[in-house]
Residue, then its C-alpha position, 0 to 999 in steps of 0.5 A: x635087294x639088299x647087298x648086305x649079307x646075313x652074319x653067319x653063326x660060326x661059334x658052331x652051336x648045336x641046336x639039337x638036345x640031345x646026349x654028347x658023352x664025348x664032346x661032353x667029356x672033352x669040354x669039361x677035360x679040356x676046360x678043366x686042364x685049362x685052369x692047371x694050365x694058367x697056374x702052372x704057367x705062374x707056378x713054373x714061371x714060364x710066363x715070365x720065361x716067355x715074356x724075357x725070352x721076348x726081351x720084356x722085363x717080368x713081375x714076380x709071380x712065384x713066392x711063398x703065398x697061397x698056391x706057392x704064388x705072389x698074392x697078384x699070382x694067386x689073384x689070377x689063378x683063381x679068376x682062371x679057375x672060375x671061368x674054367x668052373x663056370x663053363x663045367x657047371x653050364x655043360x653038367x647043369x645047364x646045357x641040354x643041347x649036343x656039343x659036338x667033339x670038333x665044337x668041344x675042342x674048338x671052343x675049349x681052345x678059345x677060351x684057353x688062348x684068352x686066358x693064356x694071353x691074360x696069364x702072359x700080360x700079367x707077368x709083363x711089368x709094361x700091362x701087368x695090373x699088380x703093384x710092383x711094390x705090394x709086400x710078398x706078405x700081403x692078402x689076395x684082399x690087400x692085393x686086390x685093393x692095391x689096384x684101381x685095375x684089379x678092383x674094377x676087373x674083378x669087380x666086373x668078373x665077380x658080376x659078369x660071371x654072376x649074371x651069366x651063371x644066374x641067367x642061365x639057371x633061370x632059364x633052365x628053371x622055366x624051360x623044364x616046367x612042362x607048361x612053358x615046352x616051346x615058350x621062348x624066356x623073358x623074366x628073371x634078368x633076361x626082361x633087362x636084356x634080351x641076350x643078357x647071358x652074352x652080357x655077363x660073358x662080356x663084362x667076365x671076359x672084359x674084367x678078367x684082361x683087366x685084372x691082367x693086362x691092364x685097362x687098356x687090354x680090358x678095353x680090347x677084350x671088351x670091345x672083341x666081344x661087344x662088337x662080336x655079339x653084336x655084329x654076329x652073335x645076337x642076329x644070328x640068335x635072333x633070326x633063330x629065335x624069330x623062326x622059332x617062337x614067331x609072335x612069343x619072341x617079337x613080344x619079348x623083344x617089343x617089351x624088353x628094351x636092350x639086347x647086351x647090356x642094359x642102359x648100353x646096348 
């Protein structure tokens, strides 16, 4: 007998489908009022009154651009609002299975303190990804290229979030054909990796620290969440789907070569 224990499914997923009009409603507020939070943080300068309260030197984030921001300031409030818009159109469109209020609150507020650490770092002059000498007239295109950080983190957001979003509608589009009720799903993105919607979240996850804190901070993200779908996420999910499906899914799992990321893992 081995002394290995199994991974344990913390993320506390239901797997029940069925209405929640409350753990829906505050999962989308809460998701929602994430997105005013990031840019009042930039807006009102308290990111940058929390990292010189802290001694750091900051980056402006206020001026006279879109949104009453710097061009970079505008950069990441958009990349803010699009993980707070990826995760309502899953809940509204996609999502068939119950979240719980408890679950709502919970994983709302994950995903509120990421983005607040990424928000923080972006205004600190040692991690932000901006130039410092970038004009105050420039574009959110001419900021955006003004940085090898900024272009690779939105690069791999703009990807990352495509992936995860599209995946998902794919499978959504299979799973409501009447034929397919039961069938476990491996065409579309999901035969380059069985897991590939975890995938497109890592790179998101991993381009949006980026284009905030920097590569190294992109890199710490990045391997959180590697190492977390892959040491919890993806077993715990397997083991369910091989209850499950039976034989469907270990065919699905003998043709399709990669679990996260196709040609890495």
């Amino acid at each position: 007998m081995s002394g290995k224990s199994e991974p344990q499914d913390w993320s506390l997923a239901s797997r029940e489908k069925r209405p929640s009009p409350l753990g829906t409603t505050l999962f989308v507020g809460l998701r929602a009022a994430d997105a005013v939070l990031q840019y009042s943080l930039l807006r009102q300068g308290w990111a940058a009154d929390a990292v010189t309260s802290l001694g750091g030197l900051t980056i402006p984030t206020i001026g006279a651009g879109p949104l009453g921001l710097t061009p970079y300031g505008a950069v990441l409030s958009i990349l803010a609002v699009g993980t707070s818009f990826k995760h309502v159109v899953w809940q509204l469109s996609i999502s068939e299975q119950e979240i719980k209020p408890a679950a709502a609150i919970a994983i709302a507020s994950f995903n509120t303190i990421f983005n607040g650490a990424n928000t923080l770092l972006s205004a600190w002059v040692l991690t932000s990804a901006a130039r410092t000498d970038l004009s105050a007239s420039a574009s959110i295109s001419e900021a955006i290229l003004s940085s090898p950080s900024l272009i690779a983190g939105v690069g791999l957001f703009t990807l990352g979030l495509t992936t995860e979003l599209y995946a998902e509608f794919q499978r959504k589009r299979f799973k409501s054909q009447p034929e397919n009720k039961g069938k476990p799903y491996g065409g579309g993105l999901w035969s380059l990796a069985t897991n590939v919607n975890y995938g497109g979240y890592t790179l998101w996850r991993t381009g949006y620290a980026m284009a905030a804190g920097g590569p190294i901070w992109g890199l710490v993200v990045g391997a959180f969440f590697f190492y977390d779908f892959t040491s919890r996420a993806i077993p715990v999910l397997d083991r369910y789907c091989t209850n499950k499906y039976g034989e469907s899914w270990l065919e699905i799992k003998k043709r399709t070569p990669y679990r996260l990321l196709p040609l890495l893992y």
